[in-house]
N, C-alpha and C positions, 0 to 999 in steps of 0.2 A: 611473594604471595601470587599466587595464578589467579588471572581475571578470564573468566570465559567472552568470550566472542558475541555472546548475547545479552540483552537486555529484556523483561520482561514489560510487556504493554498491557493495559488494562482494558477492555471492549467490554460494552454492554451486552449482557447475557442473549438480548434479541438478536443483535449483531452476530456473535457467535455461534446460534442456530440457526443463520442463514450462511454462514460463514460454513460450517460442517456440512450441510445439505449440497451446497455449493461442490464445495472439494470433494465430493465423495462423486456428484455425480460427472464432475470434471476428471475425476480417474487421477487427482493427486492421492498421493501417499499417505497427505495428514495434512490438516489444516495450517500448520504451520508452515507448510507451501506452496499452498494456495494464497496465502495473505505474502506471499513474502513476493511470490510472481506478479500477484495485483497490484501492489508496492511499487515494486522495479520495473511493469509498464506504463505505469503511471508517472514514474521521474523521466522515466525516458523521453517522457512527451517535454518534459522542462528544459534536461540536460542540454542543449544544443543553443538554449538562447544567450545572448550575450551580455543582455545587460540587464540591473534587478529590475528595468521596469520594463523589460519585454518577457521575463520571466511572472512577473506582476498582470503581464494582460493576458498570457496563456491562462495562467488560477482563473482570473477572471473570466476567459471563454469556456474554460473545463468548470464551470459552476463551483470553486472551491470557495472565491472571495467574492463579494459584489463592491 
């Protein structure tokens, strides 16, 4: 059976029309890569740390956890 490469996420309808507004005036292709760049500069700020609780105080300085 063939599994495609993606999965489908749900966002809030308001989300999404800031999300198109966004990508559009960013000069992506289609919203789906603009969320995906946002995404992957956003881990990139995680990827580097070493341990779960220095990846733990980054969320916590990027406002993700309190």
């Amino acid at each position: 059976m063939f599994k495609s490469k993606y999965v489908k996420i749900k966002l809030e309808r308001e989300l999404v029309s800031r999300v198109n507004r966004y990508a559009e005036i960013a000069g992506h292709s289609s919203p789906e890569k603009f969320i995906t760049r946002a995404v992957e500069n956003e881990l990139a700020k995680l990827e580097d740390a070493s341990t779960d609780l220095e990846i733990k105080r980054r969320l916590r300085g990027l406002g993700y956890i309190s």
